[in-house]
Backbone as ProteinMPNN parsed JSONL, in Angstrom:
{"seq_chain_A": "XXXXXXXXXXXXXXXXXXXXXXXXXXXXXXXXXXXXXXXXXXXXXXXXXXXXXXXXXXXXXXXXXXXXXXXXXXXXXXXXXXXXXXXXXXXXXXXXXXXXXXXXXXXXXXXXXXXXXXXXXXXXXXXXXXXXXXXX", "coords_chain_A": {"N_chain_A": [[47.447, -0.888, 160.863], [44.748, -2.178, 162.697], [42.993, -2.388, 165.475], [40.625, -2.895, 167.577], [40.081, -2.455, 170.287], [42.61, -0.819, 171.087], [41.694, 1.615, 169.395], [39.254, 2.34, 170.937], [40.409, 2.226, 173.602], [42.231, 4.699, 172.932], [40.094, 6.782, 171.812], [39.563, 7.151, 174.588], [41.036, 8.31, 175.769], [41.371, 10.314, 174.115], [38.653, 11.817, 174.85], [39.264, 12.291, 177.549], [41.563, 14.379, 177.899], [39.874, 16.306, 176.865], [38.521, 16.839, 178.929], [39.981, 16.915, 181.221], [41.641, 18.808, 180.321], [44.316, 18.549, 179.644], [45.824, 19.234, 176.786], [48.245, 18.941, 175.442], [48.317, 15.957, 175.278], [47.093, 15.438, 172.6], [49.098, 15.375, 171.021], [50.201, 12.648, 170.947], [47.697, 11.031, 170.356], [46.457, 11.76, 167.808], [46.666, 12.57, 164.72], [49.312, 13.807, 162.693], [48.736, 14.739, 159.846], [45.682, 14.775, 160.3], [42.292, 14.574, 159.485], [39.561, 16.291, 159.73], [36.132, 16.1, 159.076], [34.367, 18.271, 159.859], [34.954, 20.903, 160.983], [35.729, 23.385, 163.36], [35.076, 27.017, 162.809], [37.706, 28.534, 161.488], [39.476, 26.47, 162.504], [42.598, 24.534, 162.516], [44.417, 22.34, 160.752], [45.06, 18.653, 162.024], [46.703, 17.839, 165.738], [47.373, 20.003, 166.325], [45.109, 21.583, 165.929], [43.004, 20.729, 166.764], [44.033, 21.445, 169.549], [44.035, 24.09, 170.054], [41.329, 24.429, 169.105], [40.171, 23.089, 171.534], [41.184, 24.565, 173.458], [40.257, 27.02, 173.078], [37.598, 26.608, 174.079], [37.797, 25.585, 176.408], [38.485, 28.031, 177.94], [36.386, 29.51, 177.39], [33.875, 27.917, 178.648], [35.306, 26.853, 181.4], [34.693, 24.525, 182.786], [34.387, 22.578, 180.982], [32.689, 19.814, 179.931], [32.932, 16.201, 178.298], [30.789, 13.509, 178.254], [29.839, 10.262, 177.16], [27.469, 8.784, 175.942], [26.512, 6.537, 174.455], [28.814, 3.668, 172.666], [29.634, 2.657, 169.932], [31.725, 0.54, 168.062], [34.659, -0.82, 165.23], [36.87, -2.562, 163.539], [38.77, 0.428, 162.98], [36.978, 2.409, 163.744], [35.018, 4.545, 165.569], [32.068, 5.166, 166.908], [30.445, 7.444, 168.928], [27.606, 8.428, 170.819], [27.058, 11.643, 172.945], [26.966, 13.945, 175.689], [27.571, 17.113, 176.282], [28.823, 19.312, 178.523], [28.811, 23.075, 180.68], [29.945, 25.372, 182.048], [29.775, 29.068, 180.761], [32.156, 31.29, 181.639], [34.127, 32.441, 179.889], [34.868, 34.284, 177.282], [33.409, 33.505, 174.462], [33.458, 32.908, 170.782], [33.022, 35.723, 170.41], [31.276, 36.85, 172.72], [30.755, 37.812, 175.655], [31.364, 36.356, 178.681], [28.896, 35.013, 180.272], [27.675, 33.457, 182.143], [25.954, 31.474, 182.52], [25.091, 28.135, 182.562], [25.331, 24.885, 180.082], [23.667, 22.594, 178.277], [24.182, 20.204, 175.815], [23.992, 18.092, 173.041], [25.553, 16.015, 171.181], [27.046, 13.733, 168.235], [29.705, 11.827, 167.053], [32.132, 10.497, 165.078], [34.871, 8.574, 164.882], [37.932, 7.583, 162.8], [40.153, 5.338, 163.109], [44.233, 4.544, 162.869], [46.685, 2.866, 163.967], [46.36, 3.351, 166.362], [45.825, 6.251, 166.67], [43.849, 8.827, 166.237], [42.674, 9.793, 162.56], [41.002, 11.207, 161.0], [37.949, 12.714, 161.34], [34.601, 13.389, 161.681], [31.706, 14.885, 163.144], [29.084, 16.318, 165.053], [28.008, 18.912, 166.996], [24.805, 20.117, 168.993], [25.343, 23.275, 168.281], [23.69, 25.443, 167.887], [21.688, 25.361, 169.889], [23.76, 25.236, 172.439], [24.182, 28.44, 171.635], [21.57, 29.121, 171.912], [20.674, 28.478, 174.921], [22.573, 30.144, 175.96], [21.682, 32.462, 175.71], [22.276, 34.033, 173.431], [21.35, 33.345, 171.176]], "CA_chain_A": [[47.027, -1.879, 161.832], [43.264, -2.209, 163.206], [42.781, -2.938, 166.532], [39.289, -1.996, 168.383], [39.936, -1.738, 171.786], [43.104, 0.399, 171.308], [40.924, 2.467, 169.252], [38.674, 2.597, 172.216], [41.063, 3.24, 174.246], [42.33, 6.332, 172.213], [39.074, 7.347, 172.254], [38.926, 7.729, 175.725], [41.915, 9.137, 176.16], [41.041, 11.786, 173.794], [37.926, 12.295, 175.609], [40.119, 12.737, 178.76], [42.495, 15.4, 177.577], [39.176, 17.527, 176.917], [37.76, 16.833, 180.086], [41.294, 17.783, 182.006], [42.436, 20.229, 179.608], [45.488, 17.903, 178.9], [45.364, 19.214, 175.658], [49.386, 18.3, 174.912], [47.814, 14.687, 174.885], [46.798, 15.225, 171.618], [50.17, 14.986, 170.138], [50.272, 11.418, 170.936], [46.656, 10.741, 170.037], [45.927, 12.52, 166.675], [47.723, 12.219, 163.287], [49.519, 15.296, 162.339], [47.606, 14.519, 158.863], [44.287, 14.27, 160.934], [41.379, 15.362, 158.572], [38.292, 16.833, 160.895], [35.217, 16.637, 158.169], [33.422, 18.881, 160.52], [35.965, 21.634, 161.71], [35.089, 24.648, 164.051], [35.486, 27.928, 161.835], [39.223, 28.512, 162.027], [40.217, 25.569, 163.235], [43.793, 24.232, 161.469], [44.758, 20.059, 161.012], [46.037, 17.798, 162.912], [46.645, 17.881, 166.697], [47.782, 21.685, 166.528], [43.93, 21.998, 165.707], [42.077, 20.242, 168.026], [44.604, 21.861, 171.053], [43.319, 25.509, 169.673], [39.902, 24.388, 169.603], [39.66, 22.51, 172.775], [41.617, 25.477, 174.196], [39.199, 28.578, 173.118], [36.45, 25.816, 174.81], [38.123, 25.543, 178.06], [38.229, 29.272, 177.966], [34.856, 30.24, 177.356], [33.876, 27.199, 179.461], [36.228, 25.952, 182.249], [34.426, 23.192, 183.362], [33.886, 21.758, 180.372], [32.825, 18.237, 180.417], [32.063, 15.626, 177.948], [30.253, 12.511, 178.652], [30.038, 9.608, 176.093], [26.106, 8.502, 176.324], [26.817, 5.494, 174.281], [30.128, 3.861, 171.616], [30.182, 1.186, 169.205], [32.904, 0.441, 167.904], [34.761, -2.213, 164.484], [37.92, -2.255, 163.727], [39.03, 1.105, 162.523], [36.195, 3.539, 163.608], [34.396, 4.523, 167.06], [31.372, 6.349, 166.85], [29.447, 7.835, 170.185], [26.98, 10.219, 171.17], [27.848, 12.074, 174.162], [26.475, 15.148, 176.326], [28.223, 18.253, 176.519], [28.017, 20.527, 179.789], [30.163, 23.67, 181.092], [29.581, 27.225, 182.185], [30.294, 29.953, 180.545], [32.833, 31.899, 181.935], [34.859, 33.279, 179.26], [34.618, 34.152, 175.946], [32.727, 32.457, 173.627], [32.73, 33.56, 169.452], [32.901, 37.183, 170.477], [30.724, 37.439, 173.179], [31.512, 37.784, 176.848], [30.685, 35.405, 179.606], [27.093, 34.796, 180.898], [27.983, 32.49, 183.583], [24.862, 30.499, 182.362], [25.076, 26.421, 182.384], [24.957, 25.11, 178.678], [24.076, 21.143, 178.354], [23.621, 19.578, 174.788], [24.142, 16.711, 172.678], [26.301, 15.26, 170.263], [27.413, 12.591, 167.908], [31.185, 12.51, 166.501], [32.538, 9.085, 164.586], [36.051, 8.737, 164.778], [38.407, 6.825, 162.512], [41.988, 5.559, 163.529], [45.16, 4.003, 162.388], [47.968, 2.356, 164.507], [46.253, 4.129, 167.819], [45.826, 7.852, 166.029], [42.722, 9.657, 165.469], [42.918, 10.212, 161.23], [39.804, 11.046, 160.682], [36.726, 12.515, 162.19], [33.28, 13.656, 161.373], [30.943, 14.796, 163.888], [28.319, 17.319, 164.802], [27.416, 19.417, 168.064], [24.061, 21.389, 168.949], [25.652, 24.572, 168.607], [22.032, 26.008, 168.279], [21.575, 24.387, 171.076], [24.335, 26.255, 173.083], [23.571, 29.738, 171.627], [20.18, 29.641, 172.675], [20.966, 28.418, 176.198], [23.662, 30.812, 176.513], [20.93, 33.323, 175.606], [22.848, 34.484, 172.344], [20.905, 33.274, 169.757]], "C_chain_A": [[45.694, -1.452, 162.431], [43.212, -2.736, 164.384], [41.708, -2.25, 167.323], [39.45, -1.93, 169.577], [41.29, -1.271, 171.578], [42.535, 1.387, 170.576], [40.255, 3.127, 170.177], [39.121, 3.294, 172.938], [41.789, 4.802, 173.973], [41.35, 7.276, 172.214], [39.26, 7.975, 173.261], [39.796, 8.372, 176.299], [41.574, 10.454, 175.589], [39.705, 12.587, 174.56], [38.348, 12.997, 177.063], [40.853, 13.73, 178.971], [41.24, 16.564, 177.541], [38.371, 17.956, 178.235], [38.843, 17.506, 181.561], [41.79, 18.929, 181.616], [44.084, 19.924, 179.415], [45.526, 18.23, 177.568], [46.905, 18.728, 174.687], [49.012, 16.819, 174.381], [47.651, 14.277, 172.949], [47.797, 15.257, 170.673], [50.372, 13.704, 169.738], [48.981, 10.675, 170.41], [46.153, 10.872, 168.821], [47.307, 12.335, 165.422], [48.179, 13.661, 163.055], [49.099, 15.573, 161.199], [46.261, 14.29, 158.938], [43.223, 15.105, 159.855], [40.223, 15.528, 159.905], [37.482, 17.293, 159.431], [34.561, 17.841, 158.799], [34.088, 19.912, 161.767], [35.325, 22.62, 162.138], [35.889, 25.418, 163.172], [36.76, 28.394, 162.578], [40.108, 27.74, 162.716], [41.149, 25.038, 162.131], [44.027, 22.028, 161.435], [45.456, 20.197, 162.011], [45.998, 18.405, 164.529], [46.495, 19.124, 167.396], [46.064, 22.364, 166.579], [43.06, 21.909, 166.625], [42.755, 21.113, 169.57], [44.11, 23.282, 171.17], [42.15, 25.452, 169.94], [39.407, 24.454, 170.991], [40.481, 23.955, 173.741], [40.499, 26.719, 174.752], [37.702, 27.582, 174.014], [36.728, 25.839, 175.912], [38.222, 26.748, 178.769], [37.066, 29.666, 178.868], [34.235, 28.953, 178.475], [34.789, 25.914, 180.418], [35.921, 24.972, 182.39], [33.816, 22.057, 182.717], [33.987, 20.472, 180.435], [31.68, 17.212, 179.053], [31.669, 14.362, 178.413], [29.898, 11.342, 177.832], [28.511, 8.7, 177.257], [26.259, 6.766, 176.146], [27.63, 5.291, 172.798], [29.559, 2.669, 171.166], [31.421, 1.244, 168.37], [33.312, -0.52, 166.233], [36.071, -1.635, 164.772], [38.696, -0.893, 163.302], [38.173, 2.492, 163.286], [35.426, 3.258, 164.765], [33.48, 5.462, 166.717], [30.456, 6.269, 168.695], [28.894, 9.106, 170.179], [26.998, 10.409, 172.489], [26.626, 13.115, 174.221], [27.623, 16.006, 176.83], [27.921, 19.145, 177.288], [29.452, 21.265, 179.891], [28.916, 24.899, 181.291], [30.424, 28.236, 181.907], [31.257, 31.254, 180.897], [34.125, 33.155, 181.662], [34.268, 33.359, 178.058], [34.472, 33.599, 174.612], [32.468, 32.91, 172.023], [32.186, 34.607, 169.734], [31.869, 37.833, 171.066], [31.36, 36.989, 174.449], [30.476, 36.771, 177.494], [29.737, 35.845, 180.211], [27.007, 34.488, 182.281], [26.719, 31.622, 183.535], [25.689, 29.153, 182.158], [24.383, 26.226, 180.899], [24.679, 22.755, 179.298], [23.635, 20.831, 177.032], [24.289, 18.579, 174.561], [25.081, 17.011, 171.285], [26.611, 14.063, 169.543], [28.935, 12.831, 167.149], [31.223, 10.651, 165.806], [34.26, 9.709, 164.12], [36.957, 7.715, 163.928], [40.029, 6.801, 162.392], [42.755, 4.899, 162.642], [46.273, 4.379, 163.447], [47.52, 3.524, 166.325], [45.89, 5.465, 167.851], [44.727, 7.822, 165.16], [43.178, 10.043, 163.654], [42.16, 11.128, 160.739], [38.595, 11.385, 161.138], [35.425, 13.634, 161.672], [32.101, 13.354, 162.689], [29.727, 16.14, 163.859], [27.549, 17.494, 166.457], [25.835, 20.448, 168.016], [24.485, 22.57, 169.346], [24.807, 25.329, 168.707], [21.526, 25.948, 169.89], [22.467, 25.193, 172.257], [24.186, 27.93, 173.448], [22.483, 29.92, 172.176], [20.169, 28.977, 173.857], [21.905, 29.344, 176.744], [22.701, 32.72, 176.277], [21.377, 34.284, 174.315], [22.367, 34.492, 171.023], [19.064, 33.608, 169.565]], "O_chain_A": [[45.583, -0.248, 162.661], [43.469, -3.937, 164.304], [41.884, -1.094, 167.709], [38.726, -1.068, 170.075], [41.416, -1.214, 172.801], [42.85, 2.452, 171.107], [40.467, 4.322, 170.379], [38.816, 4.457, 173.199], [41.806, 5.767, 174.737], [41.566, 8.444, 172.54], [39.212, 9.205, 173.24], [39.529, 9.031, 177.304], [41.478, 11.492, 176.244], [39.749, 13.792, 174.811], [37.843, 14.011, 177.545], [40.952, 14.14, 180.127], [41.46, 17.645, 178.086], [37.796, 19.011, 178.5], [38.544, 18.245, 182.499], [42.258, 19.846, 182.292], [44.925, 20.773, 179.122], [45.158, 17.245, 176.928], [46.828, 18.277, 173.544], [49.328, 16.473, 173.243], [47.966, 13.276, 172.305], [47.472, 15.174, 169.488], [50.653, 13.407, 168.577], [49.237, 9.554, 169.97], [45.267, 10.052, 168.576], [48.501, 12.042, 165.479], [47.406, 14.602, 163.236], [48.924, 16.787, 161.095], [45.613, 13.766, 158.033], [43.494, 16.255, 159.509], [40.234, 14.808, 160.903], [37.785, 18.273, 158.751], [34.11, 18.559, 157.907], [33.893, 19.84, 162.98], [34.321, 22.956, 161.509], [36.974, 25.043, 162.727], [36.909, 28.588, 163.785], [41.13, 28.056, 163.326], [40.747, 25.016, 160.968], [43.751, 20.995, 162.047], [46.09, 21.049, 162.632], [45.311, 19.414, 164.686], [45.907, 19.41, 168.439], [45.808, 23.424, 167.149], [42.452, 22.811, 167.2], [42.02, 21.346, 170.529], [43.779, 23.699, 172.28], [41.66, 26.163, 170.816], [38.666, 25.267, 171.543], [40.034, 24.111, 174.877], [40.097, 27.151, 175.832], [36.837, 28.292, 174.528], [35.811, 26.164, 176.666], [38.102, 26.76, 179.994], [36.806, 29.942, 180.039], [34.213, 29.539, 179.557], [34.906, 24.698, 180.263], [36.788, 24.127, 182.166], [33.165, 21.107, 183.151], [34.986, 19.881, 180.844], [30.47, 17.292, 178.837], [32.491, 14.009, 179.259], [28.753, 11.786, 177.739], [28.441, 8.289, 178.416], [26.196, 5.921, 177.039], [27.487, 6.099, 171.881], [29.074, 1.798, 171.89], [31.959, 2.331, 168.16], [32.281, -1.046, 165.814], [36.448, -0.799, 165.592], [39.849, -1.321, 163.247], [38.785, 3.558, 163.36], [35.12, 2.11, 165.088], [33.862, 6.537, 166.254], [30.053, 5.3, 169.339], [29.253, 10.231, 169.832], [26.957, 9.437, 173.243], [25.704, 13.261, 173.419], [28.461, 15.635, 177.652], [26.944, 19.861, 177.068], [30.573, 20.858, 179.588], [27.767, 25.163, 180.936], [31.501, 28.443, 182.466], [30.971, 32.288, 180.293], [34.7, 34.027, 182.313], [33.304, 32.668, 177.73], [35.383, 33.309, 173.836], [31.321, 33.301, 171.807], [30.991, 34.754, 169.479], [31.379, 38.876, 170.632], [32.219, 36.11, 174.523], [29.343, 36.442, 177.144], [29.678, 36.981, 180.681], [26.468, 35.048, 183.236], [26.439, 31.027, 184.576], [26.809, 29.144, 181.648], [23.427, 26.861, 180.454], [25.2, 22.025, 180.141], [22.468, 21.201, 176.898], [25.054, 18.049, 175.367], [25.188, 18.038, 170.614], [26.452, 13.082, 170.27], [29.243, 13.944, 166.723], [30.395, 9.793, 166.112], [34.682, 10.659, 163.461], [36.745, 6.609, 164.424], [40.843, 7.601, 161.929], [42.213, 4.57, 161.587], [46.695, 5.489, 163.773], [48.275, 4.158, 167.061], [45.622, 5.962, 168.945], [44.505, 7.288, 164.073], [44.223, 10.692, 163.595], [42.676, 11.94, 159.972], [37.911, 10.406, 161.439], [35.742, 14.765, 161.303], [31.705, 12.272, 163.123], [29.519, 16.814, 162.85], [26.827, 16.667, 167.014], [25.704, 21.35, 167.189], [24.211, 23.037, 170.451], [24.918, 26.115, 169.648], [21.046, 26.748, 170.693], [21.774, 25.826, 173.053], [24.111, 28.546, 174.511], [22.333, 30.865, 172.951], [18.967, 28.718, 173.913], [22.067, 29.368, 177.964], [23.123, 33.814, 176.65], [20.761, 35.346, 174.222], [22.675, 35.2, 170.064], [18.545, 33.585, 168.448]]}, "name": "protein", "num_of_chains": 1, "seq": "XXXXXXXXXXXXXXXXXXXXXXXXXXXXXXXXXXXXXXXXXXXXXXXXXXXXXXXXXXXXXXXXXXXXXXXXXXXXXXXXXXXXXXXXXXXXXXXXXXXXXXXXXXXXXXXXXXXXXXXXXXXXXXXXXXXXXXXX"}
């Protein structure tokens, strides 16, 4: 089933869970067959993946926060580019906290079924982080 504004809304729920650190959310949100073209190194499928990820992120930066710049949307697939902010506070890919402010950009495209993320392909300035975090 295709429906664009509960896509949407899934969206923004998933955006919400990373922004609270609801990260259980993503049971209900994500396919337990979820493919991620564009996985953080060591990251596993499905919901179990994203809750690991978004975990070691809330870590290394508590106050992480994303921001969705601007979405379009059809029936199946949401893409937006967003801004990514937080401060470093914990440990980040095996280095210790800075306590520096990180802000970059992003684009992600998401594609659902029946309300559930399947599907997603995106891409952060991790460059972009490292060398604000003074690491790279």
């Amino acid at each position: 089933m295709f429906d664009k504004k509960t896509n949407i809304a899934s969206q923004e729920a998933f955006g919400e869970a990373v922004n609270t650190g609801d990260l259980g959310a993503f049971d209900q949100l994500v396919a337990s067959d979820a493919v991620d073209h564009d996985p953080a190194p060591g990251q596993g499928a499905g919901p179990e993946g994203f809750k690991s990820f978004f975990s070691e992120m809330r870590t290394a930066f508590p106050d992480l926060h994303v921001e969705v710049e601007t979405l379009v949307a059809d029936d199946d697939q949401v893409g937006f580019a967003y801004t990514l902010t937080g401060t470093h506070n914990g440990p980040f890919q095996g280095h210790d906290a800075t306590g520096k402010a990180i802000k970059v950009r992003g684009m992600q495209i998401s594609k659902f079924a029946d309300g559930k993320l399947i599907e997603r392909w995106g891409s952060s300035d991790e460059l972009g982080i490292m060398t604000q975090l003074g690491l790279a």
